[in-house]
TORVOMI-120238 format. One line per 4 residues: their letters; for each residue x, y negated, z of N, C-alpha, C. Coordinates in steps of 0.001 Angstrom, whole numbers, plus 500000, padded with zeros to 6 digits. Layout:
% residues N
a> X Y Z X Y Z X Y Z  ...
END
This chain:
% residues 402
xxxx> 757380 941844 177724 756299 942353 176887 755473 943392 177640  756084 944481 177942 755110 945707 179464 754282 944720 180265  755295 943372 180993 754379 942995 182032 752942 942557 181290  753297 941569 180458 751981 941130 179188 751057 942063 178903
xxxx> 751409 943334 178458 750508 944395 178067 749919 944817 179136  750422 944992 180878 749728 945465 181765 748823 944622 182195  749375 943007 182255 748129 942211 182662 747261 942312 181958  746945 942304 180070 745920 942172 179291 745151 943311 179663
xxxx> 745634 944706 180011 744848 946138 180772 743975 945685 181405  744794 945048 182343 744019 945159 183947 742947 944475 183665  743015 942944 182958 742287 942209 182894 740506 942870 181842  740848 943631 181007 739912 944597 180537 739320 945402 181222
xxxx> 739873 946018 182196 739289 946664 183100 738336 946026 184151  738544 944949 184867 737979 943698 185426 736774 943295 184647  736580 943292 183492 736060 942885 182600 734721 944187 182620  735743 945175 181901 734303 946395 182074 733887 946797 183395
xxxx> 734446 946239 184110 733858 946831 185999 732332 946766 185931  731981 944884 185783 730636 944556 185943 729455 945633 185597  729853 945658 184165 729095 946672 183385 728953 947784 183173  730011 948261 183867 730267 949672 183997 729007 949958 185286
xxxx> 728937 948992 186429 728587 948739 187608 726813 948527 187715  726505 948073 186163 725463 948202 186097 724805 949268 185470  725529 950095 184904 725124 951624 184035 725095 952150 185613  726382 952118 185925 725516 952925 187350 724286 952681 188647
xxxx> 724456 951377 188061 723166 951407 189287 722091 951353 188488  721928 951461 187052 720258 951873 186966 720587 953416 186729  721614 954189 186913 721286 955535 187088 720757 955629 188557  721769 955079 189121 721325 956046 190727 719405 955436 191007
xxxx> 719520 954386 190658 717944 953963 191169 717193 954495 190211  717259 955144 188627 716254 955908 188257 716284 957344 189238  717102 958198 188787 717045 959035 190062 716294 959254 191342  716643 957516 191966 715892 957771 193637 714866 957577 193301
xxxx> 714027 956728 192264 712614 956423 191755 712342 957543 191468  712569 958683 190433 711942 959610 189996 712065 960579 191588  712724 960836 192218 712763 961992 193058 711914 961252 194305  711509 959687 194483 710647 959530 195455 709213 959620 194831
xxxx> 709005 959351 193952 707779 959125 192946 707646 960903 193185  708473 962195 192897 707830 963157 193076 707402 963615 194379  708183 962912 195432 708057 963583 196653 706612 962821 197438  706649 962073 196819 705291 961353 197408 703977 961673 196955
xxxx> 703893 962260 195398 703141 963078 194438 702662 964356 195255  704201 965076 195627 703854 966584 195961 703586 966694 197618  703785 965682 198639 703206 965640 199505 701714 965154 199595  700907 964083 198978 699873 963726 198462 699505 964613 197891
xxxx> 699431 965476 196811 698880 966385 196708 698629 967922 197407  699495 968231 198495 699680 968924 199831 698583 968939 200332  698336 967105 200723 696921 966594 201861 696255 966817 201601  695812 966637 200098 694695 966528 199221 693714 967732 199100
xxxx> 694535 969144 199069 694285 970731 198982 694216 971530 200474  694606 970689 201320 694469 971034 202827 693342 970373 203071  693211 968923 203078 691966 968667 203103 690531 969423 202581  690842 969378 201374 689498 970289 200979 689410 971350 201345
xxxx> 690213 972165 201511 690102 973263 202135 689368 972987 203766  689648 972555 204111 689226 971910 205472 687361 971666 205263  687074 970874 204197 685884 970493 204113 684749 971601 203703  685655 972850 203036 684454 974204 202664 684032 974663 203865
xxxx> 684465 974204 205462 683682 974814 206086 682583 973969 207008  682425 972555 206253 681266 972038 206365 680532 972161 205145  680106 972846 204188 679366 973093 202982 678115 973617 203551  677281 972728 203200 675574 973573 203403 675187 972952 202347
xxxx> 673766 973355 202467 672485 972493 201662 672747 970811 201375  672669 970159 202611 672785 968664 202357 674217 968451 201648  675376 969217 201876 676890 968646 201832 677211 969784 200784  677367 969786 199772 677797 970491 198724 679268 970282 198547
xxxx> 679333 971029 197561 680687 970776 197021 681251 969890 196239  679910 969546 195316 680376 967937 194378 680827 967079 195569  679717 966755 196701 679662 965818 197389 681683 966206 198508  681585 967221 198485 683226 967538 199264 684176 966932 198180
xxxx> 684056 967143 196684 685063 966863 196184 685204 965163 195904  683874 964261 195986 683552 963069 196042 684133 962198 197328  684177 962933 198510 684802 962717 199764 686316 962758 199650  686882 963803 199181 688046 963729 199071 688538 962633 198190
xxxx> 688272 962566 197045 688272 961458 196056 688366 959864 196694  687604 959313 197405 687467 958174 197956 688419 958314 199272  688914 959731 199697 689894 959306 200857 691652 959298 200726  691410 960113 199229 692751 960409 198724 693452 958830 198790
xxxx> 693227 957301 198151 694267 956230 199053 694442 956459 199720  693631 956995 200949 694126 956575 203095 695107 957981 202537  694834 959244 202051 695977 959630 202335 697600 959786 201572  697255 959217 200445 698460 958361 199479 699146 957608 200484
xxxx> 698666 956799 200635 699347 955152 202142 700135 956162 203120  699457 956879 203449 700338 957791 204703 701245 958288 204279  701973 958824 203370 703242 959919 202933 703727 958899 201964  703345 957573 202121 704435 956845 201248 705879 956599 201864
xxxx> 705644 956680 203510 707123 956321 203968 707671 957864 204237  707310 958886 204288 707832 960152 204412 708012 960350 203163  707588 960073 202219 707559 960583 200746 709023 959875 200157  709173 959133 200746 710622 957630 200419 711560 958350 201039
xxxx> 711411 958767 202546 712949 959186 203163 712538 960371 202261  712319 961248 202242 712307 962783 201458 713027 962674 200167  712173 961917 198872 712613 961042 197886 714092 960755 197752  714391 959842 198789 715568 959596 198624 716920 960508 199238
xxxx> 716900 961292 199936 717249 962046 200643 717883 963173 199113  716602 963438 198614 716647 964315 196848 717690 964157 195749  717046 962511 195778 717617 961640 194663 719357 961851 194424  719737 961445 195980 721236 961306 196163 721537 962485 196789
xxxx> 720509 963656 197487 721358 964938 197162 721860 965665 196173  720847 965123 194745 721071 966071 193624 722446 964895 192960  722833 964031 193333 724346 963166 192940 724995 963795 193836  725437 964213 194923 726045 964640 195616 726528 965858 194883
xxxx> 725360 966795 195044 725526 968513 194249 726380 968513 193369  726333 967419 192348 727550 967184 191231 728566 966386 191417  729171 966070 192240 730103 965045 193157 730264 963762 192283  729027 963379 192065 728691 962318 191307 729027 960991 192328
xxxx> 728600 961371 193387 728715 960404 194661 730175 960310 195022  731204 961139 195278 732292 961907 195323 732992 960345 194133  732892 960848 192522 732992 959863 191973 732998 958558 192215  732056 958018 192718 731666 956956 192826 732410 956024 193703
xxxx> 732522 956646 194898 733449 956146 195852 734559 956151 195529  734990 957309 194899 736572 957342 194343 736973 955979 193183  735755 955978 193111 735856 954746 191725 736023 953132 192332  735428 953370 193725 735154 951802 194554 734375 951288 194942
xxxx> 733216 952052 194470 731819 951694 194959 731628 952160 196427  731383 951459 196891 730638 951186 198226 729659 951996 198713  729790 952428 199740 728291 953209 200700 727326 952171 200738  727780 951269 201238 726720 950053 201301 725868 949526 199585
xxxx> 726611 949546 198654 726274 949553 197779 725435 950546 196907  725247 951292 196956 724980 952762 196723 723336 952878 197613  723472 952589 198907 722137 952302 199886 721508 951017 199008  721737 950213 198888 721172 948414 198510 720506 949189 197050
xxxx> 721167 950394 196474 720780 950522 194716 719575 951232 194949  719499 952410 196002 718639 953398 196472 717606 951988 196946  717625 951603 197789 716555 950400 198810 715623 949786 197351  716185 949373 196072 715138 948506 195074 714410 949626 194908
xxxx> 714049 950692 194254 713283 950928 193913 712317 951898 195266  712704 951520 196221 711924 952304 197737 710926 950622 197430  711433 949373 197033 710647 948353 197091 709403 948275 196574  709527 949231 195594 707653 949317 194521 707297 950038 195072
xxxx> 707423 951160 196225 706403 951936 197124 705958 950866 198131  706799 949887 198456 706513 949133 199799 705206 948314 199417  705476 947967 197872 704188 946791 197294 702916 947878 197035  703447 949004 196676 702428 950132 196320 701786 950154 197543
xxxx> 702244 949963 199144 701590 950709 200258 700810 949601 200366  701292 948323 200538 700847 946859 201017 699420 946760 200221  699423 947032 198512 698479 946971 197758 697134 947810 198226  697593 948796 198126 696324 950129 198832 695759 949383 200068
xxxx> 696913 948855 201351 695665 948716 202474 695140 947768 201950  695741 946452 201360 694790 945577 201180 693659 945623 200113  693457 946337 199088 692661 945992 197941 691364 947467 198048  692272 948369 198287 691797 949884 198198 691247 949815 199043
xxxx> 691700 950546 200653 691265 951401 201666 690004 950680 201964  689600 949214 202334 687898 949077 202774 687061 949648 202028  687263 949466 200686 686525 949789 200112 686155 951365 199894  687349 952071 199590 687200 953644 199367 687038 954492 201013
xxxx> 687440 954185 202292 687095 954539 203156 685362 954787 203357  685249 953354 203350 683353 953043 203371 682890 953691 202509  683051 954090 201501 682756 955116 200523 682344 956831 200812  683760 956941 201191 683991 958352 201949 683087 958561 203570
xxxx> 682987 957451 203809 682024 957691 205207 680590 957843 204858  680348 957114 203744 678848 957282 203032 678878 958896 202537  679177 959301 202578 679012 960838 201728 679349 961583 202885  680338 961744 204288 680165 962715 204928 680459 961827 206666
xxxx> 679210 961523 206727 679196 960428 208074 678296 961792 209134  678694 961941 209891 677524 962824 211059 676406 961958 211719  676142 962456 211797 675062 961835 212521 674832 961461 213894  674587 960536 214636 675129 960082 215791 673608 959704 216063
xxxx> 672472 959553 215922 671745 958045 215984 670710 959137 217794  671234 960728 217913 671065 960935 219859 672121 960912 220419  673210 960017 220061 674349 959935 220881 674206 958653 221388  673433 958532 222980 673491 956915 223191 674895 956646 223596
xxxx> 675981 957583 224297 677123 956789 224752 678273 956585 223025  677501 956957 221980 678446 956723 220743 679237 955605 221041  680340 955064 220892 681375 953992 221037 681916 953660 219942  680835 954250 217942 681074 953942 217110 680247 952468 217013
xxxx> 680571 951303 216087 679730 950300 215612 680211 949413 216432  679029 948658 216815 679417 947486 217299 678399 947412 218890  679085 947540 219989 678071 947623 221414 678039 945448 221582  677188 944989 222335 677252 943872 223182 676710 943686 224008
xxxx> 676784 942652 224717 675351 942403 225977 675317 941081 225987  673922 940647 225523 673564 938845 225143 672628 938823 226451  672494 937390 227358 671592 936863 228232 670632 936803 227257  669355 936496 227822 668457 935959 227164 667878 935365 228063
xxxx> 667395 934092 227632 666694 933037 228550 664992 932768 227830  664205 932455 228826 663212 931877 228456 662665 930753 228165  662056 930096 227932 661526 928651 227747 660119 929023 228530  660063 927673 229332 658958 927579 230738 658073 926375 229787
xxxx> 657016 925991 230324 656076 924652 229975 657034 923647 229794  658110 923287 231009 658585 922394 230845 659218 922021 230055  659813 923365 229574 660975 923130 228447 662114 923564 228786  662518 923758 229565 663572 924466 230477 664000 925492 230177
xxxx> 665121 926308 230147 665090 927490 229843 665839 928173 231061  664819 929549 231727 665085 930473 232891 665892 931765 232177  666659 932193 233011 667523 933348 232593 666042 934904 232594  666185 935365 231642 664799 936397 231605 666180 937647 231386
xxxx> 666831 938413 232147 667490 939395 232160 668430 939701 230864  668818 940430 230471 670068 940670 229094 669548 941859 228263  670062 941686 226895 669909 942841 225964 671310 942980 225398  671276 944679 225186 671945 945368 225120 671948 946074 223905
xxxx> 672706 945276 222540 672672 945506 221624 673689 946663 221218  673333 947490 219799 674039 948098 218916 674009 947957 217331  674933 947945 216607 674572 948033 215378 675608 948671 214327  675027 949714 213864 676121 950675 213368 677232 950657 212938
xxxx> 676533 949963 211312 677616 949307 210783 676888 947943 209891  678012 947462 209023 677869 946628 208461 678435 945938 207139  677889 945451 205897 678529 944937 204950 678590 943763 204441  679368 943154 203451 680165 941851 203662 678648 941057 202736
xxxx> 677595 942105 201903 676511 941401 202055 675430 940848 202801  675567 941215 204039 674642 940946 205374 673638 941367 205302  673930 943107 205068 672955 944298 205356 673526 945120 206476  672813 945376 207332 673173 946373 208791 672338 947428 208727
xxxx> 673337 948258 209441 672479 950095 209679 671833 949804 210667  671804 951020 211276 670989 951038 212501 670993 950397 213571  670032 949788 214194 670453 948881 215411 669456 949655 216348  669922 949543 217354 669409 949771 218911 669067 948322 220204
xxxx> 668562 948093 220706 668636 947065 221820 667904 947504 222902  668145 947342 223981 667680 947532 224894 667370 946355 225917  666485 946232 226411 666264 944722 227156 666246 945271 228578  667139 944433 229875 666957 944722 230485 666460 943142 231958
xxxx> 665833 943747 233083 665231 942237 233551 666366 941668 234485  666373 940848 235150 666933 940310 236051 667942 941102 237132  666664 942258 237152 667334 943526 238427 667803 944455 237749  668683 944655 236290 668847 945585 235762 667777 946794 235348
xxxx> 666777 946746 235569 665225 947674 235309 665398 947741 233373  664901 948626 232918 665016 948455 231600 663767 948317 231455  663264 947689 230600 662085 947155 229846 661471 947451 229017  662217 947513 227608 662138 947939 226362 663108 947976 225661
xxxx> 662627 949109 224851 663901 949587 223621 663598 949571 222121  664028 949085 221669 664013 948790 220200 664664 949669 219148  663946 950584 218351 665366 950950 217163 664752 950759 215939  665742 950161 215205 665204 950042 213668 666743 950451 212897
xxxx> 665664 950821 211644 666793 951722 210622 667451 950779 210099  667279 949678 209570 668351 948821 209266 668041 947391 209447  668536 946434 208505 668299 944919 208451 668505 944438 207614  668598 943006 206880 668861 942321 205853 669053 940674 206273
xxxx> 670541 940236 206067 670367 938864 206374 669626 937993 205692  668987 936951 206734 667833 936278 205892 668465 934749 206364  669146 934278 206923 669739 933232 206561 670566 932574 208506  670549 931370 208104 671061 930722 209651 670016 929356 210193
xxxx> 670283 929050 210940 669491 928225 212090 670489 927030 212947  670107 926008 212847 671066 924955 213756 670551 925109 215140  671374 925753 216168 671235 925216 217114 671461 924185 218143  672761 923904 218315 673076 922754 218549 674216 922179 218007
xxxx> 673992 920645 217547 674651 920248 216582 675825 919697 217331  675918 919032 218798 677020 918848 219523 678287 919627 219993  677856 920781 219312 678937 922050 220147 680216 921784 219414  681408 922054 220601 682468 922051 220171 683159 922989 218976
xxxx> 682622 924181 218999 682506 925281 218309 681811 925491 216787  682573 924892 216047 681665 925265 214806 680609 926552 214900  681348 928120 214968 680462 929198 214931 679395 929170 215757  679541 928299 216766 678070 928238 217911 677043 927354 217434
xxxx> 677563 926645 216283 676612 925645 215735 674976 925992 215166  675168 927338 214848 674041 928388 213964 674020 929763 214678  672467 929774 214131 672445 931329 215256 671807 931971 213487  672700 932613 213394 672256 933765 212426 671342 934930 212559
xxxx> 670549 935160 211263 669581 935710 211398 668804 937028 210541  668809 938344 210722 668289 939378 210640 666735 939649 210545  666449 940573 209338 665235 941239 209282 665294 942452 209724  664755 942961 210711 664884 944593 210753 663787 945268 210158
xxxx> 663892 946652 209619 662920 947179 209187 662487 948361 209627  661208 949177 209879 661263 950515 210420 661609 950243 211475  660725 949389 212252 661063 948930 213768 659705 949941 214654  661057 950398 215688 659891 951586 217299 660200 950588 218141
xxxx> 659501 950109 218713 659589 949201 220149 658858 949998 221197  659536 950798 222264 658859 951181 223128 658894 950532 224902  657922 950032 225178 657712 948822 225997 657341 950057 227170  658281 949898 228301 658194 950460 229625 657486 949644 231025
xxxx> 656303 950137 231546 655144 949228 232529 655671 949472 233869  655476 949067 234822 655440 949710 236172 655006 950511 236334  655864 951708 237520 655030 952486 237529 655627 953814 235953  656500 953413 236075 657685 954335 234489 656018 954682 233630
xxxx> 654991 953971 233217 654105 954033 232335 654976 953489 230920  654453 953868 229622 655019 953599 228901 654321 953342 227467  654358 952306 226221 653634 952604 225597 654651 952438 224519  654343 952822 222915 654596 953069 221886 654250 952008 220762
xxxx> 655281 951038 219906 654443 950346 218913 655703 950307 217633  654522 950986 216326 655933 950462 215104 655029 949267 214993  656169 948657 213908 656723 947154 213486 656834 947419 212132  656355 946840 210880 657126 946919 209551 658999 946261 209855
xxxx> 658756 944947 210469 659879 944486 210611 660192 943173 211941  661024 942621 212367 661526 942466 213632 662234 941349 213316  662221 940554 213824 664126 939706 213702 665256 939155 215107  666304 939970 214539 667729 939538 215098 668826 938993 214924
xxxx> 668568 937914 216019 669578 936868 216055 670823 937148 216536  671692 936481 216249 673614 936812 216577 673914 935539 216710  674901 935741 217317 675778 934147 217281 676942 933876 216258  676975 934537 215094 677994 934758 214238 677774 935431 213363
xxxx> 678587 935303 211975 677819 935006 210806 678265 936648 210327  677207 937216 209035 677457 938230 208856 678723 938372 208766  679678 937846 208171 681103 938509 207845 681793 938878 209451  681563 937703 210092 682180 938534 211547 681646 939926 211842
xxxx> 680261 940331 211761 679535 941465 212001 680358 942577 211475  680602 942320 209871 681088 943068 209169 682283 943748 209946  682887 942705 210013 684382 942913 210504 684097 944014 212194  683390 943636 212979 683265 944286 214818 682864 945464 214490
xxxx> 682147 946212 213065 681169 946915 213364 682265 948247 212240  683658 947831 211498 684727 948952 211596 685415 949234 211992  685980 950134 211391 687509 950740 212400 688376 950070 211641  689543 949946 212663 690782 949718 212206 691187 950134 211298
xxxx> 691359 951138 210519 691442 952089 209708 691359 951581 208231  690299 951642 208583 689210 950622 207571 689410 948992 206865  690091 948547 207954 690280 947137 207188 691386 946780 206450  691800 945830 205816 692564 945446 204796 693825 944570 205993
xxxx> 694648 944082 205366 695687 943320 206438 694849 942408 206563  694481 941295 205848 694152 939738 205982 692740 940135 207016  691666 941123 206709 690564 941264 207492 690998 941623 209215  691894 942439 209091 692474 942886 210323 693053 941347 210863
xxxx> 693801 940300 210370 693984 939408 210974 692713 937961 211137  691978 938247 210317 690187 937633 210607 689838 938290 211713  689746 939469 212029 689481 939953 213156 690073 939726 214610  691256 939686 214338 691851 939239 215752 692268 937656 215475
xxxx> 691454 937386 214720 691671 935823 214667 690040 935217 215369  688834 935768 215437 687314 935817 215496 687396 936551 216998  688304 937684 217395 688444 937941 219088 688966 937326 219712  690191 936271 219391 690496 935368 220045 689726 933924 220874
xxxx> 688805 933675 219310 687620 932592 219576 686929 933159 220863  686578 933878 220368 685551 934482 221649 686050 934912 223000  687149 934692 222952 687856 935295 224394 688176 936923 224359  688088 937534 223616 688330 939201 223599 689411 939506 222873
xxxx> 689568 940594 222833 690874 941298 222551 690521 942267 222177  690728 943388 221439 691250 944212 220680 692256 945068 220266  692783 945913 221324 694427 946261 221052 694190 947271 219788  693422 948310 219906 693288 949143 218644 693466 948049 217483
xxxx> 692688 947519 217079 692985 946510 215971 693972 945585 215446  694984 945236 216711 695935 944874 216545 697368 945715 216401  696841 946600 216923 698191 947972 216667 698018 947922 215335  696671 948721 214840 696827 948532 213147 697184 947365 212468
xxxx> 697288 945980 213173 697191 944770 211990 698914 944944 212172  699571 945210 212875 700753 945209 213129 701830 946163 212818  701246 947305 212416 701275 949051 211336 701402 948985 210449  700058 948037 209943 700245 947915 208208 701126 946061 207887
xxxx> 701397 945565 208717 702292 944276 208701 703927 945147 208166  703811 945673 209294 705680 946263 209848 705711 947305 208745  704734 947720 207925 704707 948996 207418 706016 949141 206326  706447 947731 205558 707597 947714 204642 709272 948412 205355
xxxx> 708299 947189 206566 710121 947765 207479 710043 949583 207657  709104 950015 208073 709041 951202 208553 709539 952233 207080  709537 952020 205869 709873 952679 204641 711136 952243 204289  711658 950977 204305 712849 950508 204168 713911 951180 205124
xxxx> 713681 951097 206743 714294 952023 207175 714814 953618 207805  713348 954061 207345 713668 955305 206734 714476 956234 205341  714429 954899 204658 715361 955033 203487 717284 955306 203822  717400 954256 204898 718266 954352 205309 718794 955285 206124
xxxx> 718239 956143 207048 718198 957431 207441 718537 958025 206925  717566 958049 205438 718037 959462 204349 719233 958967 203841  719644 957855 203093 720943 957614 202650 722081 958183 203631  722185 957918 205387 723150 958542 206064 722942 959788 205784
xxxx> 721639 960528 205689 721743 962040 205659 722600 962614 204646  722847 961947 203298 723705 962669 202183 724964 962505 202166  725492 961546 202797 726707 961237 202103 727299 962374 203203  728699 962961 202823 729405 963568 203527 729615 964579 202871
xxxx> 730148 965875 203446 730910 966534 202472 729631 968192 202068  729146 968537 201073 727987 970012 201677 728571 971048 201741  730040 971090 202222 730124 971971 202694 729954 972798 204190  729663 971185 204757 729510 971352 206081 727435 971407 205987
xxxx> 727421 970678 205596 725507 971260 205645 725047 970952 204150  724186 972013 203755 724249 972444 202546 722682 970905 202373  722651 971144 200934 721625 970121 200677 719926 970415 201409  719556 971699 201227 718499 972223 201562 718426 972006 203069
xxxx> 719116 972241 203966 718943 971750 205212 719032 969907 205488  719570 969426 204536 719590 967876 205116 718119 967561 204452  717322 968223 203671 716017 967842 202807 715449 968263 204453  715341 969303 205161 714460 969848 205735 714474 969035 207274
xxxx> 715750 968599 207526 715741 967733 208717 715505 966477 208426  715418 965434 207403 715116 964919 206872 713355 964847 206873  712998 965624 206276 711223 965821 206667 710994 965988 207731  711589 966719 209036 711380 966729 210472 711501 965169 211172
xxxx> 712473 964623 210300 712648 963494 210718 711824 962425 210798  710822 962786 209537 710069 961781 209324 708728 962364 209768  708608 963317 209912 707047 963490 210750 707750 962711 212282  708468 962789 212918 708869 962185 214476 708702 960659 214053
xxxx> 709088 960614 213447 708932 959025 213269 707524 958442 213577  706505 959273 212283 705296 959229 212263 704825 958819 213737  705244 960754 214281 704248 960875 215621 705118 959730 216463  706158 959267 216323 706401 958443 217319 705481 957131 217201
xxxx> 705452 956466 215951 704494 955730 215630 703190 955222 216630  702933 956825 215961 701308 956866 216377 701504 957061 218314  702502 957552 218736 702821 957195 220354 702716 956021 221031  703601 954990 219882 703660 954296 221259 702447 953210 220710
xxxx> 701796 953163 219811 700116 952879 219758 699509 952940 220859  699757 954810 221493 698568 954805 222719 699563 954348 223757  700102 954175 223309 701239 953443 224737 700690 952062 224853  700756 951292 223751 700167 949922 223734 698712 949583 224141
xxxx> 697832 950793 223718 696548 950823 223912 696256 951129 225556  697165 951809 225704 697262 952288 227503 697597 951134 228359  698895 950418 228084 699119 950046 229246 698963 948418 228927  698259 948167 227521 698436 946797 227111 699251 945751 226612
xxxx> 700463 946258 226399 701912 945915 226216 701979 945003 224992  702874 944158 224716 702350 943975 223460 702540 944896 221991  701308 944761 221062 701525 945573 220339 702795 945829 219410  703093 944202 219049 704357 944373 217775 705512 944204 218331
xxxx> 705839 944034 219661 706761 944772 220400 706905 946634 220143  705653 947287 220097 705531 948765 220594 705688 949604 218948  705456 948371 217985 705752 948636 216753 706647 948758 216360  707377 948304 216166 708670 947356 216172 710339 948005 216404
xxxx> 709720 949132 217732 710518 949303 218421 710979 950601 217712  710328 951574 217059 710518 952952 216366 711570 952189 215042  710693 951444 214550 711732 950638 213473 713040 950612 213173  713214 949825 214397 714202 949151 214749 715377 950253 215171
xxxx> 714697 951234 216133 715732 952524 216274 715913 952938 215130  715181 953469 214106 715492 954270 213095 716040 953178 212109  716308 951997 212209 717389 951553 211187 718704 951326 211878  718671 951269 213301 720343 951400 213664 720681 953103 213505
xxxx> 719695 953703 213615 720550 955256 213619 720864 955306 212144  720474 954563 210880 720324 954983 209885 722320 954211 209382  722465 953147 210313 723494 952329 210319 724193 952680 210677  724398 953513 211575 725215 954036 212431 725917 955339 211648
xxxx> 725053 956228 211464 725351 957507 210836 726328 957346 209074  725486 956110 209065 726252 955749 207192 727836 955372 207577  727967 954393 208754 728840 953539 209238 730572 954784 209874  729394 955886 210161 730604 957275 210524 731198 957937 209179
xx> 730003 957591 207928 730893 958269 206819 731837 957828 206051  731801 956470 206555 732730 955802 205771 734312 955656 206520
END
């Protein structure tokens, strides 16, 4: 009869495990949700008040203060996206220090639960920051960046070596009586920027002859696409098929003689041709920064066609790709940081190395970028590689507490 009564126990107990198993794991993951949700809040709001502060000491006449607080406003996503993976290790680091503080964790293990288990409960809800970050670059940042550049852009338009927009250099050929066409020297285009309606800022060109001599220079304040043109219908190349086409407006053409004589002529308006359709424009003429994932991979999908490359652009398409891994295993970092005993390091110091931890990460990040950008390497190799360290150290360190 005892043995009977102990099996029917045990077997009850077996029974309430499951469920017992699930009361605790939507505690611990409300917890890491609420304590990453604040830490990502109170660092985001950190940026937000440093920033502006930053911007009262461009305040004049043209740049007010509505217009500072309008700037901040449209940049606050780009800087939400950034402290989402510092905001996660911090977050979680919180979450399961303040279980620790009450040897709630202590419990837990004593009960049978798993380190590994305990990390996997913490990791779901680090998952709605990962869709939260993914969402922002793609839907948000083009749009609210371009925003924020409209309200506090400097002014560049006597900076000829600017290396903002979009630079090129097109041949240009002539047509003779015969029909023939002679090489008539190259122009040397610019164009500021650009939008996905096929309106352009400022453009510059410069024509130069055969012997490099410059000729004439062109600037007009903007443009408006006015449609496309077949050029040749045999080309292997769909995009070479049409030469797309520009109105400029507020056109200076100043035409240089022999003899450095020079004369002066406006234009109501002008037209410029491209070999590619506004949306490519769109795309050459931002920053990395700026684009969404899928545009960032249009882009180095449109430099490939053409034979060019792009490493800046691909570091970022490969930043905001890897960006899940890069929060996922920083999570894991912070999970090794708690478990263990506080008497040996109190909670407040594992929060604070913990945040040291994750700015290195950052700047390592952003390192081996110019590493990639430097020496050409590949990029999602150079990505990849911070990752990848910080989830074996995060493995490693959990793997000693157990």
């Amino acid at each position: 009869m005892r043995s009977l009564f102990a099996k029917s126990a045990k077997s009850n107990q077996l029974a309430k495990k499951p469920a017992n198993l699930k009361v605790l794991s939507r505690y611990v993951k409300l917890n890491a949700l609420l304590a990453i949700i604040a830490a990502v809040i109170g660092l985001w709001a950190l940026q937000l008040i440093f920033s502006y502060l930053s911007e009262l000491d461009s305040l004049d006449d043209n740049y007010t203060m509505g217009e500072a607080l309008k700037y901040i406003f449209y940049r606050s996503p780009y800087f939400l996206e950034q402290f989402i993976p510092t905001g996660a290790l911090l977050g979680a680091v919180i979450g399961l220090g303040l279980l620790a503080n009450k040897s709630e964790l202590v419990v837990m293990r004593a009960a049978g639960v798993s380190i590994y288990r305990i990390v996997g409960w913490v990791l779901q809800p680090a998952l709605i920051f990962v869709l939260l970050a993914l969402a922002i670059n793609q839907f948000v940042l083009p749009s609210s960046n371009q925003l924020a550049k409209q309200i506090n852009d400097e002014d560049s338009t006597s900076l000829v070596t600017s290396v903002r927009g979009y630079w090129t250099i097109q041949p240009r050929f002539e047509t003779t009586e015969a029909g023939s066409a002679t090489p008539d020297g190259s122009d040397i285009l610019y164009i500021d920027y650009a939008d996905v309606a096929g309106n352009i800022g400022e453009v510059k060109r410069w024509h130069l002859d055969n012997n490099g001599n410059l000729q004439t220079a062109v600037h007009a304040e903007g443009g408006k696409y006015t449609g496309r043109e077949p050029i040749d219908v045999n080309s292997e190349k769909p995009s070479e098929q049409y030469r797309y086409e520009w109105q400029l407006n507020d056109m200076v053409k100043l035409s240089i003689n022999q003899g450095f004589e020079s004369s002066q002529a406006i234009s109501p308006s002008d037209t410029l041709s491209l070999p590619f359709a506004p949306e490519s424009v769109y795309l050459l003429t931002r920053k990395a920064e700026d684009l969404s994932l899928t545009q960032l991979y249009e882009h180095r999908t449109f430099m490939r066609q053409q034979g060019n490359r792009s490493l800046d652009h691909e570091v970022a398409f490969w930043q905001k790709l890897l960006s899940p891994l890069s929060i996922l295993s920083l999570v894991i970092v912070a999970c090794s940081f708690v478990f263990g005993s506080l008497r040996t390091h109190s909670l407040g110091l594992r929060i604070v190395v913990a945040l040291l931890f994750g700015l290195l990460f950052s700047y390592i990040q952003d390192l081996v970028g110019f590493v990639s950008l430097a020496t050409g390497f590949s990029p999602m190799l150079m990505v990849l590689l911070p990752i990848i360290g910080s989830a074996l150290l995060g493995g490693y360190l959990i793997k000693r507490q157990m």
